[in-house]
C-alpha positions in Angstrom: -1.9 19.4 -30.8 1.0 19.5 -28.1 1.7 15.6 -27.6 1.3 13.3 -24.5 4.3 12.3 -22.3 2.9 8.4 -21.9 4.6 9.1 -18.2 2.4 11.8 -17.8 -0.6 9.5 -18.2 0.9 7.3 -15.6 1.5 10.0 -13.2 -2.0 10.7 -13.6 -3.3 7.1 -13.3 -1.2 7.2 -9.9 -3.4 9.7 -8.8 -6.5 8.0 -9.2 -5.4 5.1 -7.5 -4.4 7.2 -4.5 -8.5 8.2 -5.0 -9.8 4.5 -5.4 -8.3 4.1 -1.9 -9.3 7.8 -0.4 -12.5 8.3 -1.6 -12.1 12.1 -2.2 -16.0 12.9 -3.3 -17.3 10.3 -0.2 -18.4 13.6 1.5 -20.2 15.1 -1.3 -22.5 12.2 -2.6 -21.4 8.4 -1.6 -22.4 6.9 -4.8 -20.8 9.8 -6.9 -17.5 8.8 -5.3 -18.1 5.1 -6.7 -18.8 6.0 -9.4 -15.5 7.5 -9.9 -13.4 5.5 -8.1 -15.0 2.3 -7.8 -15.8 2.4 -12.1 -13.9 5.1 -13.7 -10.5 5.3 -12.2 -10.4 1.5 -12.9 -8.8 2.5 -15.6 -5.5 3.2 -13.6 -4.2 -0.2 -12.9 -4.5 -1.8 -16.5 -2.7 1.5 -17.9 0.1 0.8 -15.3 0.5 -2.6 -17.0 -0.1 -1.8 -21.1 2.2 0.5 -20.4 4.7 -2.5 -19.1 3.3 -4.5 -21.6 4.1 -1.8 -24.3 7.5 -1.1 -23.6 8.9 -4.4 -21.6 7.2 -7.6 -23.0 8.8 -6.8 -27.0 12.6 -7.1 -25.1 11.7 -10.3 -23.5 10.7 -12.7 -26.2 13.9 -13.4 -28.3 15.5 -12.4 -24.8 14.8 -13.7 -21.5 17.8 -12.3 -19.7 15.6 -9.3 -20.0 12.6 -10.5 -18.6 14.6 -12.0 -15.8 16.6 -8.7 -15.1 13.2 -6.6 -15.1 11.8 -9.3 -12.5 15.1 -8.6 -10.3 14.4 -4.7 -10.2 10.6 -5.6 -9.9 11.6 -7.7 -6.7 13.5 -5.3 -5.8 10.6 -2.6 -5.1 8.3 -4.9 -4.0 10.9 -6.2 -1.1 11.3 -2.8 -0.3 7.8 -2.2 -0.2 7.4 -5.4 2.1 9.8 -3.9 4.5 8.3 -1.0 4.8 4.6 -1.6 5.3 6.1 -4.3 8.0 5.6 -1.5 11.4 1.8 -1.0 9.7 1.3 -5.0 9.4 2.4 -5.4 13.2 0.4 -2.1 14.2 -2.8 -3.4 12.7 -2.3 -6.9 14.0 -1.8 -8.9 10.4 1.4 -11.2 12.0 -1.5 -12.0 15.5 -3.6 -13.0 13.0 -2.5 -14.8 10.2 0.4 -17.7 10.5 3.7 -18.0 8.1 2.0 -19.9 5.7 -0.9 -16.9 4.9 2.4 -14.7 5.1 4.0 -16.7 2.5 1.1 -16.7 0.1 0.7 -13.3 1.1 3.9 -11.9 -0.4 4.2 -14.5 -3.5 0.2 -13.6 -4.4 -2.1 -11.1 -2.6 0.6 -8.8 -1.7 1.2 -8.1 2.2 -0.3 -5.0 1.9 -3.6 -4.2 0.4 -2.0 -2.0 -2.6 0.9 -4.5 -2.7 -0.8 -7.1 -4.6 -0.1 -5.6 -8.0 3.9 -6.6 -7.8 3.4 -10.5 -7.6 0.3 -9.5 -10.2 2.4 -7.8 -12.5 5.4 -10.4 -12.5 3.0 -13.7 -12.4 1.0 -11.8 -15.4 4.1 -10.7 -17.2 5.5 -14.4 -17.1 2.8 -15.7 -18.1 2.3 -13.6 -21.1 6.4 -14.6 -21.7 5.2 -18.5 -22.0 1.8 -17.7 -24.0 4.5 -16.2 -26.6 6.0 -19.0 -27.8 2.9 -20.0 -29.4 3.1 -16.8 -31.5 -0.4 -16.7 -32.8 -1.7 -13.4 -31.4 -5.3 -14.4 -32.0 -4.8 -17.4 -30.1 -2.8 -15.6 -27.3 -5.3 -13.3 -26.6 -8.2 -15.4 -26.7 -6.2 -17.4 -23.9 -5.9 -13.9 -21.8 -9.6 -13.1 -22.5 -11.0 -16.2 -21.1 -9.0 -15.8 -18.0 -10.4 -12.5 -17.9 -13.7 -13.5 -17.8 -13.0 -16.9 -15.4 -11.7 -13.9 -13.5 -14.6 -11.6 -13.9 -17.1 -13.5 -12.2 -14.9 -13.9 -9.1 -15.2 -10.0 -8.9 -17.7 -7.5 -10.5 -19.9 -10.4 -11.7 -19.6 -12.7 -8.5 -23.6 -12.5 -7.0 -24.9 -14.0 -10.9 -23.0 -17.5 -10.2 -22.6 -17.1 -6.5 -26.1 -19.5 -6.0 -24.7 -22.1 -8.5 -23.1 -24.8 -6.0 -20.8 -26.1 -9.1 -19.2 -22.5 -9.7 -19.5 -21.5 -6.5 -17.3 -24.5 -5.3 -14.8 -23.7 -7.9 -14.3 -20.2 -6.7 -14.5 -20.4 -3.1 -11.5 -22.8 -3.8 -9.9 -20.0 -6.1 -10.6 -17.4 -2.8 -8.3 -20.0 -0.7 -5.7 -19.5 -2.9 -5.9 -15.5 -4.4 -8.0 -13.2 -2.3 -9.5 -11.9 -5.1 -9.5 -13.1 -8.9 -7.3 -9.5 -9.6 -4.8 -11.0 -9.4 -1.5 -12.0 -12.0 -3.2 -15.0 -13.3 -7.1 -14.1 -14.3 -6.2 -9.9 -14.3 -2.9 -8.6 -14.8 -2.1 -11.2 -18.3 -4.7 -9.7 -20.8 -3.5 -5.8 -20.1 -0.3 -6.4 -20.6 -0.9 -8.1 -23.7 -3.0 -5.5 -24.9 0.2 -3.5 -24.4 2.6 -5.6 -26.2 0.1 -6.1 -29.1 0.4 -2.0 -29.7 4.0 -2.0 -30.8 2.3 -4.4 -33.8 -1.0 -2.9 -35.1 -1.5 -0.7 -37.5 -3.7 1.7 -36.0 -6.0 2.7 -38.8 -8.9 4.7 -37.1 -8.5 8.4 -37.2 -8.1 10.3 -34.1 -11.0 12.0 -33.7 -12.5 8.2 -34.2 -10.6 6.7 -31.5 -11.9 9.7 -28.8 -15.3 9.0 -30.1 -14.8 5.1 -29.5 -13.0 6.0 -25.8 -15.8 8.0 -25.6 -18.7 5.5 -26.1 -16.5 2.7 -24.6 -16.6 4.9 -21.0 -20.4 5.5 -20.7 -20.9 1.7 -21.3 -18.1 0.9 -18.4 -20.4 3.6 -16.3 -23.3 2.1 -17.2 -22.0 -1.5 -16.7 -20.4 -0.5 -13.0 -23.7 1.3 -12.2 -26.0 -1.6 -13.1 -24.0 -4.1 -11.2 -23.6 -1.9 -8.0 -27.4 -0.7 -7.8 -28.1 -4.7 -7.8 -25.6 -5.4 -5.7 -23.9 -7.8 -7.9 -19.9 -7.4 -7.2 -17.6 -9.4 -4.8 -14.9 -7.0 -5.3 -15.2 -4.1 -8.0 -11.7 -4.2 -10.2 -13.2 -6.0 -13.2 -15.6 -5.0 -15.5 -16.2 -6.1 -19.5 -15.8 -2.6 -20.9 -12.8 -1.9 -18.6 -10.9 -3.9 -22.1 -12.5 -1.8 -25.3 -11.8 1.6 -22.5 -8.2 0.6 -21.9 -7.9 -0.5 -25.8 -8.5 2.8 -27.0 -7.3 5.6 -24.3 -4.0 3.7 -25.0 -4.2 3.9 -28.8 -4.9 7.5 -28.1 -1.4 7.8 -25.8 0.7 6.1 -27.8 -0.8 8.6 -30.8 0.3 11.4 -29.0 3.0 9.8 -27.1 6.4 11.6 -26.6 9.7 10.5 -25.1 9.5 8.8 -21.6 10.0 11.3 -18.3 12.4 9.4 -15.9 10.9 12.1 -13.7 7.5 11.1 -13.8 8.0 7.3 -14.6 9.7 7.5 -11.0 7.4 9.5 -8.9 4.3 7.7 -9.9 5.7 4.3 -9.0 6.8 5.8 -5.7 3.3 7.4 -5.3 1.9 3.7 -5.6 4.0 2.5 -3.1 3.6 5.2 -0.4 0.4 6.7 -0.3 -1.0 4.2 2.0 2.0 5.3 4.6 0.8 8.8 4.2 -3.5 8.4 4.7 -2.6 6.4 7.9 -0.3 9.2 8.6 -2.7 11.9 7.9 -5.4 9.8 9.9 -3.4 9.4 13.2 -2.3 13.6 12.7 -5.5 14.7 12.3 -7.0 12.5 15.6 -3.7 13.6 17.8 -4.0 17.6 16.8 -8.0 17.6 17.0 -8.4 18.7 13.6 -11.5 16.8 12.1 -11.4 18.2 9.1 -8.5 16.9 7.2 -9.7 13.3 7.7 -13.8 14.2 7.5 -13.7 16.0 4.8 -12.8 13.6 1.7 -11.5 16.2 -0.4 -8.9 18.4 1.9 -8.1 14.0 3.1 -7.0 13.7 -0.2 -5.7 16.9 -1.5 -3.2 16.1 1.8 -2.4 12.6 1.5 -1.4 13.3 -2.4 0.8 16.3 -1.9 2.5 14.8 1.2 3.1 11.7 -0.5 4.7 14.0 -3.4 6.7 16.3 -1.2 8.1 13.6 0.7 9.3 12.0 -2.4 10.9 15.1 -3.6 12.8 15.8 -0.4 13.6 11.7 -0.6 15.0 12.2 -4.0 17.7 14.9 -3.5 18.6 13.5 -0.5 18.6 9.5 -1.5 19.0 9.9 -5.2 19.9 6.4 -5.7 17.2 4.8 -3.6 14.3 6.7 -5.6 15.6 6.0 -9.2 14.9 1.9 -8.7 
């Protein structure tokens, strides 16, 4: 069997979050198209971060200048990121209506943007995991990430069953004044990273053809579990589900299984395919209503097909002329 590039998997997680904010099948069947991207393609985000978690958290914990380097060139992006989504942010009215302080919070938490939230999620998680370390008990560790997890599941896919319980209800509305939504570093990001880490340890016994049946099983019940909660309405937000853990447990035992050398290549462009898109759908959007062509923004799939390649494109052109810029 040819092996996996684990940037290849990446690459192809970035695709599906350009989807979860597209919603390529919408025109086809509406609940189809939540189905994949509002369950499925969940998967992206916590494969983004086992894969950090994998391959950054082992450097940090007999070496902090490491961590603290990593959080520089994380800053980096995301203050780049900032700056550009800045003409959107005026455009759409965010700086009328919120004042500095939401703007502080904003950039340190929930991100100015609404993809930007997974930098100050990925550095608040990764530090966290960094402190959890010390108490080098992995059991205990992850029980730790696991309950915030689950504190964090219930101020998302699980919201509506304590939602009409004043006591929790209190609790999270005073969580929602401080995150906008419990994906976030502190209840999301800290248990997928660890998962990550905890891979360069375990001795994966379970044959392969095991591990696709146990991805395999572990997917229906995330469908199931999404489906359930969306035909009764349960979710605040949709990033969180129980089986979204056992999925990401063992697509990533099968990567790293098959797992090659890293691409640069593809490491790259699916970071800058995170950060762009967005630029590219409003883009696409404003084309499609100045030229009078319905179709590439009506019909989901040619919306998509063209807000992914012209995100790609532009980052090849960007690379050979800016070379330095795109290799952050």
């Amino acid at each position: 069997m040819k092996k996996i590039n684990i940037d290849t998997v990446k690459l192809i997680a970035s695709f599906m979050i350009v989807a979860i904010h597209v919603y390529p099948l919408e025109s086809i069947n509406s609940n189809l198209d939540y189905i994949f991207t509002r369950i499925l393609f969940r998967i992206a985000v916590p494969t983004f971060l086992m894969i950090t978690g994998y391959f950054v958290l082992p450097k940090t914990s007999s070496n902090v200048n490491y961590l603290k380097n990593y959080t520089k060139k994380i800053l980096k992006l995301y203050i780049i990121s900032i700056g550009l989504y800045i003409p959107l942010n005026i455009y759409m009215g965010y700086f009328n209506n919120n004042n500095l302080l939401i703007f502080v919070k904003d950039v340190f938490l929930n991100g100015t943007f609404y993809h930007l939230w997974y930098f100050p999620a990925l550095l608040l998680g990764i530090w966290i995991d960094y402190f959890l370390m010390k108490i080098k008990n992995h059991k205990i560790i992850f029980f730790i990430v696991l309950i915030l997890f689950f504190i964090g599941l219930f101020g998302d896919s699980y919201y509506n069953f304590i939602s009409d319980i004043s006591f929790f209800k209190k609790i999270y509305m005073y969580i929602f004044t401080i995150f906008d939504y419990t994906r976030n570093g502190l209840f999301y990001a800290p248990i997928f990273i660890y998962i990550g880490y905890l891979f360069n340890f375990l001795y994966q016994k379970k044959s392969y053809f095991s591990r696709i049946i146990l991805l395999i099983i572990s997917i229906i019940l995330l469908l199931i579990e999404g489906i359930i909660l969306y035909f009764y309405n349960i979710p605040r937000h949709n990033s969180m589900y129980i089986f979204l853990i056992p999925t990401s447990i063992f697509l990533f035992s099968i990567i790293l299984k098959n797992k090659t050398t890293r691409n640069i290549i593809y490491k790259n462009l699916s970071t800058w395919i995170y950060i762009l898109h967005p630029l590219f759908i409003v883009g696409i959007r404003f084309l499609g209503k100045i030229l009078n062509i319905s179709i590439i923004v009506n019909n989901s799939i040619i919306n998509y097909l063209l807000v992914l390649s012209s995100t790609i494109v532009f980052i090849i052109i960007s690379k050979k002329v800016g070379k330095k810029l795109l290799n952050i």
